[in-house]
C-alpha positions in Angstrom: 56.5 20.8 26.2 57.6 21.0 22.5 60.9 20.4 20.8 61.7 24.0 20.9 61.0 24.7 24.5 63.3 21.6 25.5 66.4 23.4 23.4 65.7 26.7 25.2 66.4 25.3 28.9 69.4 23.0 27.5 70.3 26.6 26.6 70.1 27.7 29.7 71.7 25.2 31.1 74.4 25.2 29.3 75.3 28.7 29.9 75.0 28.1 33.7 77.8 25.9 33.4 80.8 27.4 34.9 83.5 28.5 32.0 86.1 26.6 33.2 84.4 23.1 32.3 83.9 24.5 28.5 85.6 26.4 26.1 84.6 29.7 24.5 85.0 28.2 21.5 83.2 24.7 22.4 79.9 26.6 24.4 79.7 28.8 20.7 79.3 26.3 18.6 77.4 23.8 20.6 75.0 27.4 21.7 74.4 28.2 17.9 73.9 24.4 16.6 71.1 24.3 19.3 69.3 27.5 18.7 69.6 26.6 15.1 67.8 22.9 16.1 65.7 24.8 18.0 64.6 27.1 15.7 64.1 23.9 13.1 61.8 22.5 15.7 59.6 25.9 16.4 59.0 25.8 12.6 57.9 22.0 12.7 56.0 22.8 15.6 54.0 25.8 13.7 53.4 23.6 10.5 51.5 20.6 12.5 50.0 23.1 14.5 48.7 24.9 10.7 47.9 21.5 9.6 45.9 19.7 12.6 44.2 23.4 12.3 43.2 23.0 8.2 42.5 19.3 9.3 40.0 20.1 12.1 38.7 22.5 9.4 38.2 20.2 6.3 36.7 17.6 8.9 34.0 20.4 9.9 33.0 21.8 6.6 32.4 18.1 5.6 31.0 17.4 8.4 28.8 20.0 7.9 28.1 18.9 4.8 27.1 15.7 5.5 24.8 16.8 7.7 22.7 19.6 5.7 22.8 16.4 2.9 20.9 13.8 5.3 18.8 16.4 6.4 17.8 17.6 3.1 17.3 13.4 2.0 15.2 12.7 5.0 12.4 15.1 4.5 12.5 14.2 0.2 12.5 10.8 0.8 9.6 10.8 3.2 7.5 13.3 1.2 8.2 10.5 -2.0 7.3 7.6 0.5 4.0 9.5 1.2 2.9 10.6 -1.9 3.4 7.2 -3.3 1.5 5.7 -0.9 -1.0 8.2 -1.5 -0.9 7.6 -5.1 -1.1 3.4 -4.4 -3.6 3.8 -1.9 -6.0 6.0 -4.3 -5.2 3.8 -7.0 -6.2 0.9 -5.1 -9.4 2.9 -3.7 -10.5 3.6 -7.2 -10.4 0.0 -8.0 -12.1 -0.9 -5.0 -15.0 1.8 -5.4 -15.1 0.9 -9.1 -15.3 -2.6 -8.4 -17.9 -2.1 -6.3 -19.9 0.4 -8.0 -20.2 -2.3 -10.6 -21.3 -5.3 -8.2 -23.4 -2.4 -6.4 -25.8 -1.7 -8.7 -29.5 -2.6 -7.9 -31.5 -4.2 -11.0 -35.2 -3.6 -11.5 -37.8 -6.2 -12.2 -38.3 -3.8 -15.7 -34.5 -4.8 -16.4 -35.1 -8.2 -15.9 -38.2 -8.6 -18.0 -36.1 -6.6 -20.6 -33.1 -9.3 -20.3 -35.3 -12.5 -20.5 -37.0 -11.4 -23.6 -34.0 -10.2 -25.2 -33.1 -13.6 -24.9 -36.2 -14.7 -27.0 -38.6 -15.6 -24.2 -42.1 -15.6 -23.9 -43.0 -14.5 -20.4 -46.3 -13.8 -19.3 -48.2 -12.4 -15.6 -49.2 -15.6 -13.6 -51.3 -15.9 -10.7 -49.3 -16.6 -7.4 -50.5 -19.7 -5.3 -49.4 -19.2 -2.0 -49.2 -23.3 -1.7 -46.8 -23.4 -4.7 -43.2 -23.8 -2.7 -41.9 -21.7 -5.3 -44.1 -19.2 -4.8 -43.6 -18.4 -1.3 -42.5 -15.4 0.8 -38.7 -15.1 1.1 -37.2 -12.5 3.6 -40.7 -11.0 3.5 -40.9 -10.4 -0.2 -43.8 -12.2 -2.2 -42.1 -13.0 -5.5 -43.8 -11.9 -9.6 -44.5 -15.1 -11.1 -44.2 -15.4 -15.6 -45.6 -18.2 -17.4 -43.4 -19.4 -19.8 -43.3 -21.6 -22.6 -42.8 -24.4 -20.6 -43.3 -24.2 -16.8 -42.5 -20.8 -14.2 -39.9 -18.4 -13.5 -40.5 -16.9 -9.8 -38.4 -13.4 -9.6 -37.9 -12.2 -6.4 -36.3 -8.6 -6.6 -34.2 -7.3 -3.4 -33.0 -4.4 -1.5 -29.5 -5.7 -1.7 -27.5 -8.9 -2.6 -27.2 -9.5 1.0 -30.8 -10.1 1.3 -29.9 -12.6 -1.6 -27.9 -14.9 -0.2 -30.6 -15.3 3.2 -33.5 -16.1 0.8 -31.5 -18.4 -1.1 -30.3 -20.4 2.7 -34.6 -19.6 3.9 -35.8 -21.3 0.7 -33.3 -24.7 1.3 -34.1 -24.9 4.5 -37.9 -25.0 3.9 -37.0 -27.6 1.4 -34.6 -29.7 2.9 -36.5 -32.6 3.7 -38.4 -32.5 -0.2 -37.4 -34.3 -3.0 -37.8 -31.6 -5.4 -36.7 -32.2 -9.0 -36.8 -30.5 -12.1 -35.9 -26.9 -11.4 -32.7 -24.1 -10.9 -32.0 -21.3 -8.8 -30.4 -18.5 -10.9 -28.5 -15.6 -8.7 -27.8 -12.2 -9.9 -26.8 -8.9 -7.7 -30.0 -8.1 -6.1 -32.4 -10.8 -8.0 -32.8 -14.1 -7.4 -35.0 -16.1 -9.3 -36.2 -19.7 -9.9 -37.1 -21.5 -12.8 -39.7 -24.8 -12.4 -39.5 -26.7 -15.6 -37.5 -28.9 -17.4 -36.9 -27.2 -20.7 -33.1 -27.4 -21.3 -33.3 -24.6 -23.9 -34.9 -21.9 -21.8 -32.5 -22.9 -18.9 -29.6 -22.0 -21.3 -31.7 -18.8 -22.1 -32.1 -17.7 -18.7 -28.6 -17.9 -18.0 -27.8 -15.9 -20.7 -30.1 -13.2 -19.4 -27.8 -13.7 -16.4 -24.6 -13.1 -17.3 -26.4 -9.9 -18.9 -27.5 -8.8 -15.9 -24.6 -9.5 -13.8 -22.4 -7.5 -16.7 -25.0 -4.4 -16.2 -23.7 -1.2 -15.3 
């Protein structure tokens, strides 16, 4: 019950009170000081009611508006989470496919020839003696054996530098229990090759022709 409605029953009370226990004059002014209260009241009454209203109404638009925001920013900032991922992750897999495009790529025994006498050496067709421990099978693959200035270079040219790494571990195992001296295992992508001699100079050669190779692409 509001303000108002509490001035309309004390005016009814007030004129159910018997005459005699107030005066005319008394019940007149007392009945027009309360309607005018009352009517002071009603008006109160009708602006909180128009404000709660506007405030019910400002707290819905912006609640409105806060949600078509954060529905909007969801869907951006997972679409800009994606495609920067998308853009890192193809990023990275071009590096990766780069990176191993370049490590990937099978040398020919014609490339290696071609590196070792770029590097000033005389290499020349030798006869393979099976008995020669660096002229033995490795993974299954006889090796081409060059006479050099001074001593051999076995080449053994792979499928892939998987098959590499196995003849390398195959040809210390063989060995492991021989006290061989004077020679170097050189490694490069799909070649592996040794060198029996103990020319200082053509070592330093042959590692050159390496690092060529490896850098091929």
């Amino acid at each position: 019950m509001n303000g108002q409605e509490e001035f309309r029953e004390l005016e009814f009370a007030l004129k159910s009170m018997p005459e005699k226990q107030l005066a005319p004059k008394a019940f007149k002014s007392i009945h027009g000081n309360l309607l005018e209260e009352a009517n002071r009241l009603g008006r109160n009454d009708r602006r909180m009611k128009i404000f709660k209203k506007s405030m019910w109404g400002i707290a819905g638009v912006a609640a409105l508006f806060l949600f078509v925001f954060i529905g909007l920013s969801l869907p951006m900032s997972s679409t800009s989470q994606q495609e920067s991922a998308k853009v890192a992750h193809d990023s990275d897999g071009a590096y990766s496919d780069a990176k191993e495009d370049a490590s990937t790529v099978l040398l020919s025994l014609e490339l290696v020839e071609e590196s070792l006498r770029t590097q000033g050496l005389e290499i020349n067709n030798a006869e393979r003696i099976e008995e020669n421990i660096f002229h033995q099978d490795l993974n299954r693959l006889e090796p081409v054996i060059y006479n050099l200035s001074e001593g051999q270079i076995s080449v053994y040219v792979f499928q892939n530098e998987y098959e590499v790494d196995s003849a390398a571990n195959q040809f210390n195992e063989s060995t492991a229990t021989m006290n061989l001296i004077g020679y170097q295992i050189y490694k490069s992508r799909n070649v592996l090759m040794f060198y029996a001699g103990r020319s200082d100079e053509i070592n330093a050669k042959i590692d050159q022709a390496v690092r060529e190779m490896t850098a091929f692409k």
